[in-house]
MMTF fields as JSON, N, C-alpha, C and O atoms, coordinates in Angstrom:
{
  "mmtfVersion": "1.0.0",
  "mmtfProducer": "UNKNOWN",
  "numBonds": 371,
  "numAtoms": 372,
  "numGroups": 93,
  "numChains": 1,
  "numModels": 1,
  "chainsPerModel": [1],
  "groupsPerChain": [93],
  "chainIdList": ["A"],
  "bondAtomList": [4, 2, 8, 6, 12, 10, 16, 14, 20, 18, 24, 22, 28, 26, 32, 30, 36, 34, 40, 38, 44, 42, 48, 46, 52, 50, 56, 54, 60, 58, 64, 62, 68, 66, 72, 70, 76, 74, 80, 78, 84, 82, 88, 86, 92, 90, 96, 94, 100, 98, 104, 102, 108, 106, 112, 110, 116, 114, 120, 118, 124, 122, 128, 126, 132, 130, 136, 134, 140, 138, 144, 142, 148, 146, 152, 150, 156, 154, 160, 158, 164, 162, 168, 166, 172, 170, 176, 174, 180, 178, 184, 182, 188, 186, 192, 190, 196, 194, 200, 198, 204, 202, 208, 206, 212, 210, 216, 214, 220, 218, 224, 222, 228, 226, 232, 230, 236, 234, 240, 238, 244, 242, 248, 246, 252, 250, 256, 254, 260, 258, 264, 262, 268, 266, 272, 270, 276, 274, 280, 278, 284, 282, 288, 286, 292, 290, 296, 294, 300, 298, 304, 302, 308, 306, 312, 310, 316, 314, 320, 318, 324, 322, 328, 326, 332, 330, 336, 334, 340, 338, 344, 342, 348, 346, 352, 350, 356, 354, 360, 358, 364, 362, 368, 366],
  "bondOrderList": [1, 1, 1, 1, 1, 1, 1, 1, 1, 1, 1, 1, 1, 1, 1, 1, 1, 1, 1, 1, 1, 1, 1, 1, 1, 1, 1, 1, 1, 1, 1, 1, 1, 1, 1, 1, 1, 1, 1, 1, 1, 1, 1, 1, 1, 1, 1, 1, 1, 1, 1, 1, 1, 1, 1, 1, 1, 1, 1, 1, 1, 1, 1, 1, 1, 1, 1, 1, 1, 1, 1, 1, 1, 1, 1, 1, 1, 1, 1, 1, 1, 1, 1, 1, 1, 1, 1, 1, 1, 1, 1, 1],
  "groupList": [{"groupName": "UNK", "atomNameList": ["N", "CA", "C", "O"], "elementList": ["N", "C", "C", "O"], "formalChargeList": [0, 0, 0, 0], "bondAtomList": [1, 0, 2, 1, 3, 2], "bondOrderList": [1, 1, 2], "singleLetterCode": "X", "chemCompType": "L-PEPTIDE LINKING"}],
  "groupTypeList": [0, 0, 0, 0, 0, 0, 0, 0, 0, 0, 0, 0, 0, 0, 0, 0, 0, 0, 0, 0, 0, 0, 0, 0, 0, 0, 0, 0, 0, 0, 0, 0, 0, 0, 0, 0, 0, 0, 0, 0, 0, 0, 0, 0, 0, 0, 0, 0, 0, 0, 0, 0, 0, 0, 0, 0, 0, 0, 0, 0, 0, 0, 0, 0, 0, 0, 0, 0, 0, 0, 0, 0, 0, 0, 0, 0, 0, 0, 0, 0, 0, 0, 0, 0, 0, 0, 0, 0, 0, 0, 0, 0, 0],
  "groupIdList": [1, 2, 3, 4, 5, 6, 7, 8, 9, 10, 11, 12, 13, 14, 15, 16, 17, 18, 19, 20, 21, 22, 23, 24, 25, 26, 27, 28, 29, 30, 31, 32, 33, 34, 35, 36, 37, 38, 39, 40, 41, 42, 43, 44, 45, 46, 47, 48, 49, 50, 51, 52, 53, 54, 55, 56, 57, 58, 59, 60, 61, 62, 63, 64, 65, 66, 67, 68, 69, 70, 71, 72, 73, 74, 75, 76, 77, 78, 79, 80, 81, 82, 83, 84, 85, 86, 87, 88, 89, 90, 91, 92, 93],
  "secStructList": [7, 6, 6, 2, 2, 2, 2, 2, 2, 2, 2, 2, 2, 2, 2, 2, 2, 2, 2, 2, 2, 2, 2, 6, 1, 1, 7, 7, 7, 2, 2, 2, 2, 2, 2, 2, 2, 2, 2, 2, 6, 6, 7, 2, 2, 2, 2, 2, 2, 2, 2, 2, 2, 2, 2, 2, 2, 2, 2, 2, 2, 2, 2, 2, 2, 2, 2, 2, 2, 2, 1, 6, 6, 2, 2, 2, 2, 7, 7, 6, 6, 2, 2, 2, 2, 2, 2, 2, 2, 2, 2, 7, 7],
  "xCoordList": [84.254, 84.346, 82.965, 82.608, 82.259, 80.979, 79.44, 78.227, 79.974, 79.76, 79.741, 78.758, 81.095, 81.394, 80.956, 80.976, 80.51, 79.861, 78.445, 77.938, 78.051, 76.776, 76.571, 75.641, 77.3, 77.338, 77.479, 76.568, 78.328, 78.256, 76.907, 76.482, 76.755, 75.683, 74.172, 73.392, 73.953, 73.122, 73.428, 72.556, 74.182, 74.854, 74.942, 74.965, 75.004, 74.601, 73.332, 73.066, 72.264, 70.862, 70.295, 69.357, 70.587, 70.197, 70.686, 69.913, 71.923, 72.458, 71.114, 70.352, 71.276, 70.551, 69.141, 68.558, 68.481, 67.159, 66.765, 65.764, 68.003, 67.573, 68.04, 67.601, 68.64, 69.193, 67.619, 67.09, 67.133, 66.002, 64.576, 63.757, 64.502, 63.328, 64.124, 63.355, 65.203, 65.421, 65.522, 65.441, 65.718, 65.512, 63.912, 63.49, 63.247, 61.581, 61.126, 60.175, 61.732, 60.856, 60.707, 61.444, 60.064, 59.673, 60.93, 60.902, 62.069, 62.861, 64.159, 64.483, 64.762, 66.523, 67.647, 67.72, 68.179, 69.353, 70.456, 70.342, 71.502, 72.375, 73.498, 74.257, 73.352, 74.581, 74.201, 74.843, 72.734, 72.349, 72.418, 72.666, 72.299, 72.744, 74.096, 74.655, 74.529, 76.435, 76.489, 76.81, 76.183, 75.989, 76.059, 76.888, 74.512, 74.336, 75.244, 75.455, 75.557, 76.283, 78.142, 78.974, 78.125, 79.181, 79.629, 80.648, 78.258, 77.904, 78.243, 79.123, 77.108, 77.245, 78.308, 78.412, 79.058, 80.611, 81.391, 82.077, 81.083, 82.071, 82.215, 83.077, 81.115, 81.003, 79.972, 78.848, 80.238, 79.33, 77.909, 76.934, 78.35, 77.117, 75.995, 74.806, 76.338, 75.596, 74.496, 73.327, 74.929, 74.174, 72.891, 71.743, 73.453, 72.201, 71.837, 70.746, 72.02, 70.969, 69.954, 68.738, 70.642, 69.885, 68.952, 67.864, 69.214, 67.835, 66.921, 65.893, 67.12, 66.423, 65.553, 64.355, 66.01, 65.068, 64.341, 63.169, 64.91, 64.044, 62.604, 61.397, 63.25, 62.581, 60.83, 59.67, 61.225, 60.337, 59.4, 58.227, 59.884, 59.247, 58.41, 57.217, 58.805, 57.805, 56.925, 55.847, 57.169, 56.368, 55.279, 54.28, 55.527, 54.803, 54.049, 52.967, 54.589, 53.444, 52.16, 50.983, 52.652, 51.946, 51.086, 49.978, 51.033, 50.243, 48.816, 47.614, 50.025, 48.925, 48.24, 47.156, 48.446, 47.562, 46.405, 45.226, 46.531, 45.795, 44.444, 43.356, 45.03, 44.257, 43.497, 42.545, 43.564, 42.855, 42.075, 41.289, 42.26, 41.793, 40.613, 39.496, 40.729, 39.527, 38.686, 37.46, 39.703, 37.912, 37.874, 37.431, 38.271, 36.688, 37.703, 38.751, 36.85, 37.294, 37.65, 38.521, 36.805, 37.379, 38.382, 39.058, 39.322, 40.53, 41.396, 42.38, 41.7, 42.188, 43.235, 44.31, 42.399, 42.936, 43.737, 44.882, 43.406, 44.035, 45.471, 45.981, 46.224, 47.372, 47.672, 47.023, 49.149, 48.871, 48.589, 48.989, 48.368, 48.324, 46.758, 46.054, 46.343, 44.515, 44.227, 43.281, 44.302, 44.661, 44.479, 43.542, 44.855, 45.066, 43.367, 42.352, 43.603, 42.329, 41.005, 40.083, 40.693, 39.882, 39.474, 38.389, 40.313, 40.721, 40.445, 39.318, 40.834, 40.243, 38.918, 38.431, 38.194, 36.848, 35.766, 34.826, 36.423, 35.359, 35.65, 34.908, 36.486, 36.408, 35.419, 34.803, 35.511, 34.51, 33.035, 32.496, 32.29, 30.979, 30.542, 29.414],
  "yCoordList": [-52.91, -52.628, -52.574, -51.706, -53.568, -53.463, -52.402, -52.469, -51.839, -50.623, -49.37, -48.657, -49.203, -48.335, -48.212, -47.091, -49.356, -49.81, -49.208, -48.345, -49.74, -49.536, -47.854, -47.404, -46.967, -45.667, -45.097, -44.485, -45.297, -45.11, -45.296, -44.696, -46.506, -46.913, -45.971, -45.696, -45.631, -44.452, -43.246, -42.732, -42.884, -41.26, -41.285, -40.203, -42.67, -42.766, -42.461, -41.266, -43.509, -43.071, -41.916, -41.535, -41.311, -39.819, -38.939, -38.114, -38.962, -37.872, -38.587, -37.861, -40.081, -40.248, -39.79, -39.479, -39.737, -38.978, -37.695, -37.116, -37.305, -35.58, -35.201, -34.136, -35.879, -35.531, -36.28, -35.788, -37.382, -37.819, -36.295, -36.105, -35.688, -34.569, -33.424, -32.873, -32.859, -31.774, -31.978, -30.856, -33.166, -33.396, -33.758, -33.673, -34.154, -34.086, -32.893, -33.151, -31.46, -30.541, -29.39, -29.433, -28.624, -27.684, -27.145, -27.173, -26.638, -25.823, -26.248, -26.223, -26.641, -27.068, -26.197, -25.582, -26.278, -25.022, -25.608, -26.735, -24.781, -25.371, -26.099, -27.001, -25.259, -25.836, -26.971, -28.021, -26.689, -28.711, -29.384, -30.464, -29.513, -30.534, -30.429, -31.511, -29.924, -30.041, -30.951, -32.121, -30.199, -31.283, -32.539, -33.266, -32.699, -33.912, -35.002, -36.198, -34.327, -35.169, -35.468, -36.294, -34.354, -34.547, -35.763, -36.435, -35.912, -36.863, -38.033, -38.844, -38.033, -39.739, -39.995, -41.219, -39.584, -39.421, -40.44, -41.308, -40.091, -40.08, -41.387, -41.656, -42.402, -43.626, -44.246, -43.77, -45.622, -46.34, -47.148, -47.78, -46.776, -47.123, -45.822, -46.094, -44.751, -43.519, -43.612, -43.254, -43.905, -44.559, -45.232, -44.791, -46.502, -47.979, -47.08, -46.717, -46.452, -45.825, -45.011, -45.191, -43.956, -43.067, -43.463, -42.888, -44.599, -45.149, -46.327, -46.548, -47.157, -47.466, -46.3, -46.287, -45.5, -44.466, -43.681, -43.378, -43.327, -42.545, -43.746, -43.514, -44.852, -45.731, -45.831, -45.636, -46.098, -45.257, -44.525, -44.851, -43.338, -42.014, -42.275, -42.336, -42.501, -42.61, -43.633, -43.259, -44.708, -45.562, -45.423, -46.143, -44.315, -43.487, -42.443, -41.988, -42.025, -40.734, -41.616, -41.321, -42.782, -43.466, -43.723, -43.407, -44.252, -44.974, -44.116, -44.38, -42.379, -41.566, -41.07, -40.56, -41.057, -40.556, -42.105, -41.767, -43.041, -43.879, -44.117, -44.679, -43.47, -43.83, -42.372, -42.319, -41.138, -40.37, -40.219, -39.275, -41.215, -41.515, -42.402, -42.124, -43.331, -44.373, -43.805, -43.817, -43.028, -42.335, -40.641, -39.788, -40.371, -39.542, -38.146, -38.079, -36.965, -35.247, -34.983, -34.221, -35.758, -34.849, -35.183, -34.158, -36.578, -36.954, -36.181, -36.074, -35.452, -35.065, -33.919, -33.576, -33.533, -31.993, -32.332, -31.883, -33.042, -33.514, -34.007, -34.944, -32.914, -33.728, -34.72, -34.734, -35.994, -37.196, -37.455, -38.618, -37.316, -37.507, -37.678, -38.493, -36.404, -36.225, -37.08, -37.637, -37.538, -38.307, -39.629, -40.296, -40.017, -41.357, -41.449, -42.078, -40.595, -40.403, -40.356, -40.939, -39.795, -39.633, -41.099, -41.128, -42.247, -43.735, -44.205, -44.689, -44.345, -44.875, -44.996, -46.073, -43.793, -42.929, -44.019, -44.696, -43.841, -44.213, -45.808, -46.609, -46.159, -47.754, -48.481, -49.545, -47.571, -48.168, -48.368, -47.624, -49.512, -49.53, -48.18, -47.689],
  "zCoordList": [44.174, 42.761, 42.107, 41.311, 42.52, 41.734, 42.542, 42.341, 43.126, 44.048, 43.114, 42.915, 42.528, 41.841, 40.45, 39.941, 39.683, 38.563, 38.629, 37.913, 39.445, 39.894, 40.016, 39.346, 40.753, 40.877, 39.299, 38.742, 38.889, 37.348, 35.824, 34.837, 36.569, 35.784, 36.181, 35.27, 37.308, 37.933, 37.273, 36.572, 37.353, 36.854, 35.31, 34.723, 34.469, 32.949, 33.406, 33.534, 33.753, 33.723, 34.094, 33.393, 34.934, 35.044, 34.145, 33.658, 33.805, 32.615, 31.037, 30.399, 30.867, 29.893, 29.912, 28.873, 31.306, 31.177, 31.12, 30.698, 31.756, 31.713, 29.578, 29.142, 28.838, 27.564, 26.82, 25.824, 27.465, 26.726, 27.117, 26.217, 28.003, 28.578, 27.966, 27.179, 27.959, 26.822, 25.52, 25.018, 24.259, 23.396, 22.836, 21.683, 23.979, 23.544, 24.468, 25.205, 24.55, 24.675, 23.671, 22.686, 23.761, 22.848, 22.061, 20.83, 22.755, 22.498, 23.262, 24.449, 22.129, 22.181, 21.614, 20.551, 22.252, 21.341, 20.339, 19.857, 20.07, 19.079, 19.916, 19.562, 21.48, 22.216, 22.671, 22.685, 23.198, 23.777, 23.091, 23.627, 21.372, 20.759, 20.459, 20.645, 20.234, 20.526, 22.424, 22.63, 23.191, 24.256, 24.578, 25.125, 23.905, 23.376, 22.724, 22.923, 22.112, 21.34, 21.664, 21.289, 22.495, 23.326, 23.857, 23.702, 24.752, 26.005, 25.347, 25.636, 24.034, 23.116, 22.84, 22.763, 22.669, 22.028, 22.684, 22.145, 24.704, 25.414, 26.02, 26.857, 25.455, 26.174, 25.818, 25.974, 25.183, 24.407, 25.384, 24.978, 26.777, 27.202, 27.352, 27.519, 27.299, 26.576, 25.336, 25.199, 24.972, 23.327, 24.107, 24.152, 24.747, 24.993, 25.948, 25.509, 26.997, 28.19, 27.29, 27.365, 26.294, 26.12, 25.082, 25.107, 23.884, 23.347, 24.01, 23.369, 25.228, 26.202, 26.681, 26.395, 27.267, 27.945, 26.912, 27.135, 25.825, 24.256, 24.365, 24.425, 24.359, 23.521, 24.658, 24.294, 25.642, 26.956, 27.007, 27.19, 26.831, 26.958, 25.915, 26.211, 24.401, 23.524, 24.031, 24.493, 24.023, 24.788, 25.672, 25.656, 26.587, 27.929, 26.871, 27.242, 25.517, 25.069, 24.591, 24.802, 23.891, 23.044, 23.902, 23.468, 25.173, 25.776, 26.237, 26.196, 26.919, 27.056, 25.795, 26.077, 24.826, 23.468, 23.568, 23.468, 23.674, 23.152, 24.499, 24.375, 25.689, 27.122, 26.845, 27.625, 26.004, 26.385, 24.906, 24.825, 23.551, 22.836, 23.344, 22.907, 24.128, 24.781, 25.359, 25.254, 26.314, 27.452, 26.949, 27.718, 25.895, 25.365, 25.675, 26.318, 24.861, 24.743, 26.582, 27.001, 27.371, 28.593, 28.982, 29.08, 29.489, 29.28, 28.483, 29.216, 27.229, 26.521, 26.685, 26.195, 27.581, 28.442, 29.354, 29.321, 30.194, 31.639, 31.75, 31.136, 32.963, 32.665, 33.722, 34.768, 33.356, 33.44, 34.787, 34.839, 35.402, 37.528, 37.506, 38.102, 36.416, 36.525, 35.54, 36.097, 34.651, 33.533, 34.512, 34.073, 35.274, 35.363, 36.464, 36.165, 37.715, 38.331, 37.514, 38.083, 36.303, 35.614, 34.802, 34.222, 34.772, 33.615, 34.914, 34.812, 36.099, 37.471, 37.812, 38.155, 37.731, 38.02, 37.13, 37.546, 35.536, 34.797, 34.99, 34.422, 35.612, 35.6, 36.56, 36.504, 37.37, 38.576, 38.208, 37.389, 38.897, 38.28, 39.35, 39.296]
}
């Protein structure tokens, strides 16, 4: 039984992340938020996955705005993989 919980609780978190990466991208439609909101509708642990993981991602932008605020215009550009190699680089003596 708690096998099956567990499988569930996975398949919330993935549905909640992929609805958290199309709601913070450029371009959403009228049907993904009907979608959306579908999904929330359908189960109150929908809701807590998907502002846990919102709450996240912002979390993860904030962090990269403020790490490429510290080390300077060339960081700025870089995306996050090079971003992190580059915050590595300058750490070393």
């Amino acid at each position: 039984m708690i096998g099956l919980f567990e499988k569930a609780a996975d398949k919330r978190e993935r549905e909640a992340l992929a609805w958290v990466r199309i709601l913070h991208s450029e371009t959403v439609s009228d049907a993904q938020i009907e979608a959306y909101l579908t999904w929330m509708e359908g189960d109150s642990g929908n809701a807590t996955a998907f502002r846990r993981l919102d709450q996240a991602w912002i979390a993860a932008d904030d962090a990269k705005d403020a790490i490429r605020a510290r080390f300077g215009p060339e960081a700025r550009g870089q995306k996050s993989a090079s971003l992190v190699s580059h915050v590595l680089a300058s750490l070393r003596p």
